[in-house]
Every structure is written in C-alpha cells, then in structure tokens.
C-alpha positions in Angstrom: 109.3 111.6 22.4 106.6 109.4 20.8 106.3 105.7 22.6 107.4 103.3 20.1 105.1 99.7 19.9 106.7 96.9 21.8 108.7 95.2 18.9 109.7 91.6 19.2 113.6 91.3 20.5 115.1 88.5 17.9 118.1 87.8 20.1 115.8 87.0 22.7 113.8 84.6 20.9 116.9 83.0 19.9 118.3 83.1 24.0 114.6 81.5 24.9 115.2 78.6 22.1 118.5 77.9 23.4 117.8 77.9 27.4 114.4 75.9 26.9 113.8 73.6 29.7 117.0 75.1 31.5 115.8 77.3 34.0 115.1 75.9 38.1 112.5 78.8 38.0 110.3 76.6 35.7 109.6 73.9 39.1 108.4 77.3 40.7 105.7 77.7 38.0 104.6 74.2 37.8 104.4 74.2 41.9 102.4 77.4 41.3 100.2 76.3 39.1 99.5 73.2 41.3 98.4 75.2 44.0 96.0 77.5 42.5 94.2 74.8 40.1 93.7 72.6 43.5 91.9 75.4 45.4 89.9 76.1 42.6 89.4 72.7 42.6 88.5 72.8 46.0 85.9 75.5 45.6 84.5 74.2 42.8 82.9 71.1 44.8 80.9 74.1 47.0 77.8 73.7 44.1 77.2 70.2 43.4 77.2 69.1 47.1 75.3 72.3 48.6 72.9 71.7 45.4 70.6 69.6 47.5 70.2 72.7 50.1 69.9 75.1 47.3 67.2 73.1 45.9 65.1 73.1 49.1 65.2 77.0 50.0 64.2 77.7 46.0 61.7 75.0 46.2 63.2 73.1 43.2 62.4 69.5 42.9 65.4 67.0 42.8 66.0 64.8 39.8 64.7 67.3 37.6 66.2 69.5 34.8 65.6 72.7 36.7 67.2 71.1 39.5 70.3 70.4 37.4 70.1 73.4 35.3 73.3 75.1 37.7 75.6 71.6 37.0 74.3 72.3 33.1 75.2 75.7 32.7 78.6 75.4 34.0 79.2 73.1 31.8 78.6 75.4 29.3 80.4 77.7 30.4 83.5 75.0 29.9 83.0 74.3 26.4 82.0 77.7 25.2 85.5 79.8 26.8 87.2 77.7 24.4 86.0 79.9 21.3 87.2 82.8 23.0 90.5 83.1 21.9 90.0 84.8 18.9 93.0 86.3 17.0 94.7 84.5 19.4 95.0 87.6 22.1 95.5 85.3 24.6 98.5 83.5 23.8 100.9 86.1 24.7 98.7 87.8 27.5 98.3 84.8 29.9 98.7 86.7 32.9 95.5 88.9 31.5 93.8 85.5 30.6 94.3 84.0 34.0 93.5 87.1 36.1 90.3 87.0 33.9 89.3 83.4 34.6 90.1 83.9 38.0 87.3 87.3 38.6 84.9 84.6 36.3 85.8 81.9 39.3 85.6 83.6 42.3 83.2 86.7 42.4 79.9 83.7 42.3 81.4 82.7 44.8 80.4 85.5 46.9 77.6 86.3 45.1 75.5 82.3 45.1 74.7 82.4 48.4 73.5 85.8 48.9 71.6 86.2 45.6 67.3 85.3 45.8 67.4 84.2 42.4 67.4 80.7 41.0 67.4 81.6 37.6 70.7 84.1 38.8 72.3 81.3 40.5 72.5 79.4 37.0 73.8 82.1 35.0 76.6 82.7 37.7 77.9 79.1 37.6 77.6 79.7 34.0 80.4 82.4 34.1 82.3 80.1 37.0 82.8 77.4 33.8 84.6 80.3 32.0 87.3 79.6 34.3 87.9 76.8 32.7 90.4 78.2 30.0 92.9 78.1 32.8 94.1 74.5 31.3 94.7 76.1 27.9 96.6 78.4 29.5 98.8 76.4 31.7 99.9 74.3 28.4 101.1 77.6 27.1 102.8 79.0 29.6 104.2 75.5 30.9 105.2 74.9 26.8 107.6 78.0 27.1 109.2 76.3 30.5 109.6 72.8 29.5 111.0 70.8 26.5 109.2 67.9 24.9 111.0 65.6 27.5 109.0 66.7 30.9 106.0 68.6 29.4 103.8 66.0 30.3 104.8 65.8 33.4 104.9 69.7 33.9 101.3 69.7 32.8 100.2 66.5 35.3 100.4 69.4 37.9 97.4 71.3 37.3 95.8 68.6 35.8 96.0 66.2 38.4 95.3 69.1 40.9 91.0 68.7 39.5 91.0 65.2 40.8 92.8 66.3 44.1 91.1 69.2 45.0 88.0 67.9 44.4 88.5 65.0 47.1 89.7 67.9 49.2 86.8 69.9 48.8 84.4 67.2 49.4 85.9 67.1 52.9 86.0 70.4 53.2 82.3 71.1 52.4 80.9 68.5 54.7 82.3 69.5 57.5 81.9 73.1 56.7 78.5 72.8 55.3 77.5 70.9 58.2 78.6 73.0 61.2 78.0 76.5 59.9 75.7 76.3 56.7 76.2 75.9 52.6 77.1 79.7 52.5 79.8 79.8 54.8 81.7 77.6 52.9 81.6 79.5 49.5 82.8 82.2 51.1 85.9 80.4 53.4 86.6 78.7 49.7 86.9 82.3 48.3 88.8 83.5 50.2 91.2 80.7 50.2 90.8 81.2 46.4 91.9 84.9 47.0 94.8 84.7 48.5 96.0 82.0 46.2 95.2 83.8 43.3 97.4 86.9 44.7 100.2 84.4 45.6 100.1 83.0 41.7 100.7 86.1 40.4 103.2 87.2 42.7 105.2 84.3 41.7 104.1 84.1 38.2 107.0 84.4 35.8 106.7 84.4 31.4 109.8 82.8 30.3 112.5 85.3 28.8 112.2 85.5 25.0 109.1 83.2 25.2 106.8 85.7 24.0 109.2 87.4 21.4 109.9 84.0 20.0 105.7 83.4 19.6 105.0 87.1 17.9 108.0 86.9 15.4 106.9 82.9 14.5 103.3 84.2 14.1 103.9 87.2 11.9 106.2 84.7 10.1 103.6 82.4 9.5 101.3 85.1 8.4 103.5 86.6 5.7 103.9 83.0 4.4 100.0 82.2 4.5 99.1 81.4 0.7 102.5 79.9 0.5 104.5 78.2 2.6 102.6 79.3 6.2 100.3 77.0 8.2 96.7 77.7 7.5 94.7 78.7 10.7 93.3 75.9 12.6 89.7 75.2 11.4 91.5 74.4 8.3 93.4 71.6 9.9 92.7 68.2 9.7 94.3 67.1 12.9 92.5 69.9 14.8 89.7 67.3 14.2 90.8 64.4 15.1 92.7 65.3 18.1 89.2 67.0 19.6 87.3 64.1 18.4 89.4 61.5 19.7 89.4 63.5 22.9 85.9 63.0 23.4 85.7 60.1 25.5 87.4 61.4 27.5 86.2 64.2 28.7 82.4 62.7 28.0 84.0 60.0 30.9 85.4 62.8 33.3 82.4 65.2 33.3 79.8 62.1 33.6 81.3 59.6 35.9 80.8 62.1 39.2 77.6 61.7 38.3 76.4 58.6 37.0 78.8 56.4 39.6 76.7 57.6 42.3 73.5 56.6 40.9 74.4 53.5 39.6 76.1 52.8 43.2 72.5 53.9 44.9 70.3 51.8 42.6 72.5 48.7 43.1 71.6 49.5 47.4 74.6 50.5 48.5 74.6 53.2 51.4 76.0 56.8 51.3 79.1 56.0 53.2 79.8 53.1 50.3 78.9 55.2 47.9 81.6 58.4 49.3 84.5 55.8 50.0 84.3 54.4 46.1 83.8 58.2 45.0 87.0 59.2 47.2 88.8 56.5 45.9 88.8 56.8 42.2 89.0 60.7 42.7 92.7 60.2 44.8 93.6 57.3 42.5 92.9 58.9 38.8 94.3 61.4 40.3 97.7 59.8 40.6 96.9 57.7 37.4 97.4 61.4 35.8 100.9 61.5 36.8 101.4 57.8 35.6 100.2 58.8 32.0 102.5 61.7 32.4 105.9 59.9 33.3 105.0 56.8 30.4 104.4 60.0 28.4 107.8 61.3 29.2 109.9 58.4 29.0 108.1 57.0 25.3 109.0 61.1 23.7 112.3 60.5 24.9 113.2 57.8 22.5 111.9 60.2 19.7 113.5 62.0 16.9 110.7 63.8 14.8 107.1 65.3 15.5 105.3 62.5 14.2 107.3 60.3 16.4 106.3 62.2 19.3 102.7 62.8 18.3 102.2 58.6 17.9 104.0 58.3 21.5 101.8 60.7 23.2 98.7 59.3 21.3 99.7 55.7 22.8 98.8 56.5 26.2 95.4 57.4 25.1 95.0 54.2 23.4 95.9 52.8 26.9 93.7 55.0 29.0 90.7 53.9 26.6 91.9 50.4 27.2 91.8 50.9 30.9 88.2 52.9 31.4 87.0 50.3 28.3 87.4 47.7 31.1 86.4 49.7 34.2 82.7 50.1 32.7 82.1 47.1 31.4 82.8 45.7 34.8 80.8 47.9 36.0 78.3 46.4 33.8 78.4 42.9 34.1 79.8 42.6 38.0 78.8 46.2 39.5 76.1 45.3 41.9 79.0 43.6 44.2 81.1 46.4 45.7 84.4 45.4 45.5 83.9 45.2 41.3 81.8 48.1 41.6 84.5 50.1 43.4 87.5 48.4 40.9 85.2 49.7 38.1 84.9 52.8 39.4 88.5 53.6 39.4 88.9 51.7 35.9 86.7 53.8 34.2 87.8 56.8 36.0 91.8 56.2 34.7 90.4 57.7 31.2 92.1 60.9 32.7 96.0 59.0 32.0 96.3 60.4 28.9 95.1 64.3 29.9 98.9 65.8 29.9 99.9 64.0 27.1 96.5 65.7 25.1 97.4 68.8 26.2 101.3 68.5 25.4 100.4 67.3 21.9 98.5 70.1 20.7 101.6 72.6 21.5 103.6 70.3 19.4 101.7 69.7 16.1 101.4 73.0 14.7 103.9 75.9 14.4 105.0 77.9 17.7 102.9 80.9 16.2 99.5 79.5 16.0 100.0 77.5 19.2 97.7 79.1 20.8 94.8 79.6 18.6 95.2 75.3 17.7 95.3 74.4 21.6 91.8 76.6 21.8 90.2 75.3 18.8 90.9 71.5 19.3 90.3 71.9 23.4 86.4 73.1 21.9 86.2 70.1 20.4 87.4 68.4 22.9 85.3 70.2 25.9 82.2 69.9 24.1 82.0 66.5 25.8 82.2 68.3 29.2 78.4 69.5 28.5 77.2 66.6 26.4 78.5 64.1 29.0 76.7 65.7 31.9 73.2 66.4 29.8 73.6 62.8 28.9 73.6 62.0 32.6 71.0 64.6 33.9 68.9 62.7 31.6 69.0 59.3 32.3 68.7 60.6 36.3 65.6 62.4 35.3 63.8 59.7 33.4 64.9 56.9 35.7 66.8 55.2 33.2 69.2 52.3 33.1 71.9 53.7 34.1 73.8 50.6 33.1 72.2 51.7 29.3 75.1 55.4 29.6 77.7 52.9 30.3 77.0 51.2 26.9 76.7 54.6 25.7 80.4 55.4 27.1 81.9 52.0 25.7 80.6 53.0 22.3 82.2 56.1 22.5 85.5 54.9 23.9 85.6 53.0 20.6 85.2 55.0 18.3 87.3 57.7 19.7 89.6 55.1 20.0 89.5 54.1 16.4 90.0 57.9 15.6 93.2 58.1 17.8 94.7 55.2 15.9 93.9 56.5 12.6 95.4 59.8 13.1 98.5 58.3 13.4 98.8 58.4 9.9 97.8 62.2 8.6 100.3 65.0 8.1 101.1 67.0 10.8 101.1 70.8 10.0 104.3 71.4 11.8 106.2 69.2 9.2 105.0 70.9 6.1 105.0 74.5 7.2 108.1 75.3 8.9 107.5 79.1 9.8 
C-alpha cells in the first residue's frame, strides 16, 4: 500500500486551540529550554575571554581588527541565520531546527582549540552565531504552549538564561582557563553542552495539534493571498518597525560587554572593579528580563484585542529605553566615579526588559500561519544590530576613540528607535485585516 503524505488532522487543530495554555507539561518545556540556552550560554563566554591567549599563540596584535575578526564573525553569523528560514521550513520542524543550531554550536567547540588556523578559527565562530536562531525558535515552540497571558514570561526563560550563563561561564573559564589551559575548557563546556543538548530532546515535547493548527492556517492564508490572505512579511509594514524599533536594543546588548570595559579601564579602574560592575549588570539585567516579562504579563491581561496587546507589550520597551536612556548618560556625565559608573552600567544594561515582550509580539501580529516566516524576518532586522553594535565597538577600541563619543551614539539611537516604537502604535496590524 502507497504511504499517504502526512495530512493536517482538523480536530486536532481545534483540540490544540481549545487546551492552549492548559497543559503542566508546558513548565517542563520552559524549564527545558532554560537549561540548554544557559549552557550555551555558558560555553559561549570560552572565545571572548580565551581571545587574549588565542591572540598570543597566532601572534595577532590586540586592539586590532584581525584581533577581533572571531567576536565579528560571530556576529555575523547572528544576524545572517535569521534569513534562513525560507518557505518557512522551520516553523513546523523545530526539533530539526534546534538539533541543527546545536551541531552549528558545539562541534567549534572541539574543533577552536585544536585547529592551527587563525583565519579557521573565524570562520568557525562564524557558524557558532548560527546557533543563534534558537530564540526564534523558542518563541515558536513556547507560542504553541502558552496563551497571550504568560508568554512573556515563558519566553523570560531562555532569554534571561544569555545574561545568566554568561556570568556563569565567566567563572567557569577563569578558573578553568587558569588551572588547566584555554582548551580544556572548550572542551569541559562541550561536553556539558552535549549532554544537555541530549537531555532537551529527550524531554522535548511539540504541543498536540500545534502543528496541524499552523499547516491548515498557512495553506488557508495561501489560498486567500490576492484576496483576503496576509501578504508574506517583506510586504508588511510592521515587520519594519518592530525590527527597527528593536534596534537599540540589541545594538545596546551586543556592545555594552564591550565598550563597559573600556570605558571602565580608561576611567583607571582595576580589573577586579572592572569584573564586579561587569558581574553585576550581567546577574541584574538578567533578572530585569523577568521584570519586563511579569509587567508584560500583567498589562496583556487587561486586554481585549491585538492592538491592545501589541501597545501593552510595546510599553515596556518604551520603559526599557527610558531606563538604558538614563544608564548611559550617567555613564556620561558621572562615570569616572565607580559607584555611578557601576549604577550606569546596570541602567544601560536594563535595555534587555522588554526582550520577551519583543519576541511575544511578533507571534501575535500576524496570522498563526506565517508566524514563523514574520518572527524570522523582523528578528533580521532586529539582529542586524547584533553585528553593527559590536563593529561599532571594535572601532572605537581600535582607533582609541572616545568611548564616551558610542555612548552618544547609543542615546541617539535609543531615541529614535524609541520614537519608532511609539509611532507604531498607530499602523494596522495584519492579524486584524486578514483573518486566515
């Protein structure tokens, strides 16, 4: 007998809609995804604190481009991965997605410290960044778990797990690094990475009727393209302004690791200053995620219609650019004292309160069909400031610069993505003109 093509099961769409946000199991996957996001996290700190190391056995001068040509190609590698869900084949094959990220994440990390090559070295944390469509991923996996009510705070999980699993992994290297060599402690993170990768998909559950309920709204939308079906997502205005009014933020995230340092050097303060303030706006944006999750929660709560919900959400990125606004102009004007310097630090860092709120949002504006594909193409938007933020900072290191002169940069930028978030307030959201 011929094998018939897996068909979408209507009644199970229908069971998915009506269980949504029902199921215990969905803690499991949020717990899940905590745990592998922080030891990637966690491994993910081996490169930019074994860099000076690397630099000295491939005789590559510090403070140069070549020097940060490993920080620049990863980078890359975050903004480009979120073109590659074309046709949107990932948005029903996340466990394929993830397993892929995971191979792009973890085999450099065998490979770094055993390859002779420089030039290697780059293009390997080049496909390490491709990892980075993980977060996508989580929002639409998470999105068939949780209603509009805790997907915010569902999503705080993995995202809250970068700031986390850095500060983890910068203890972890150092003493590591220290007692048995740079090397040894890509491969102790890989394996770590390993066996957490085998326990996520051992666990790993797709919500029943979840994907049905995606592939019948998606040909739906399809047959009604011309008509009455949402147009794919470069056509959509508010694919735009969500990624643009993204940017500060992720500009912020990628460049502060970076340019807090520095500043905190050129102002004289020692390493040991320097690590505590660096340790302490990790750990505290880290909970300042899970803040902008619960406001997040508790403002959708009180709402009755998309657009409702899409102005909530968009309120605690008007307060997170609020916050960070703050943090770097006190960094600015007060930042050669430590105490401001340290305050600033974690002001500026708090950018990251609105994160699960952005990624909520994008599942919520569009139909359930071309979820996917939307949550892709406004994330590249988005992540493009996750390689213009650190060539922006690999500049002004190379050429000595003002590093007080980025921070003005950063305040322009926090206002006029801010001015873009209000605005957007006011366009049509696809999902209430096209109902497929």
């Amino acid at each position: 007998m011929a094998r018939h093509k897996w068909e979408p099961n209507e009644e199970l769409a229908r069971k998915w809609q009506e269980s949504l946000g029902s199921y215990r199991y969905r803690w499991v996957m949020m717990a899940i995804w905590l745990v592998m996001m922080t030891i990637n996290s966690i491994t993910l700190t081996n490169y930019p604190l074994a860099l000076p190391r690397i630099a000295r056995e491939f005789g590559i001068a510090s403070g140069t481009y070549m020097y940060f040509a490993g920080v620049l190609s990863y980078s890359l590698g975050l903004f480009v991965i979120y073109f590659g869900n074309f046709n949107g084949w990932m948005n029903t094959r996340i466990r394929l997605a993830v397993l892929l990220a995971q191979v792009f994440l973890i085999v450099p990390l065998f490979l770094i410290p055993v390859v002779r090559s420089y030039n290697l070295i780059v293009l390997l944390r080049f496909i390490q960044g491709l990892w980075f469509m993980e977060l996508a991923l989580a929002t639409l996996n998470l999105r068939g778990w949780f209603g509009k009510n805790e997907l915010a705070i569902a999503m705080a999980a993995p995202l809250s797990a970068l700031q986390f699993g850095s500060a983890l992994g910068g203890l972890l290297e150092k003493f590591v690094a220290e007692q048995i060599g740079w090397g040894f402690a890509f491969y102790i993170t890989g394996v770590m990475d390993l066996v957490a990768t085998i326990i996520f998909f051992s666990l790993y559950r797709d919500p029943v009727g979840y994907k049905d309920f995606l592939v019948i709204s998606r040909r739906r939308n399809l047959a009604l393209r011309g008509t009455h079906g949402c147009p794919p997502p470069y056509k959509l205005l508010v694919a735009y302004t969500i990624g643009f009014a993204q940017i500060a933020t992720t500009m912020a995230f990628a460049s502060i690791p970076y340019l807090i340092p520095t500043f905190g050097y050129a102002a004289g303060y020692g390493v040991t200053a320097v690590s505590i303030a660096v340790l302490t706006y990790g750990i505290l944006s880290g909970f300042g995620i899970w803040g902008g999750a619960i406001l997040g929660s508790v403002l959708v709560r009180r709402t009755n219609t998309a657009r409702e919900t899409f102005r909530a959400r968009n309120m605690t990125r008007t307060i997170s650019y609020i916050i960070s606004f703050i943090g770097f102009l006190t960094l600015i004007l007060f930042g050669t004292n430590y105490v401001p310097y340290v305050i600033g630090a974690v002001l500026a860092a708090l950018v990251l309160f609105n994160i699960p709120n952005y990624w909520a949002e994008m599942t919520e504006v569009v139909p359930p069909g071309i979820s996917g594909e939307f949550v892709f193409f406004a994330g590249a938007i988005a992540s493009s400031g996750f390689f213009l933020g650190p060539l922006i900072s690999a500049y002004l290191i190379v050429n000595a610069a003002n590093v007080s002169f980025g921070f003005m940069l950063f305040l322009a930028i926090l206002v006029i993505s801010g001015v873009i978030n209000i605005l957007q307030n006011r366009i049509q959201l696809p999902i209430e003109k096209y109902k497929a």
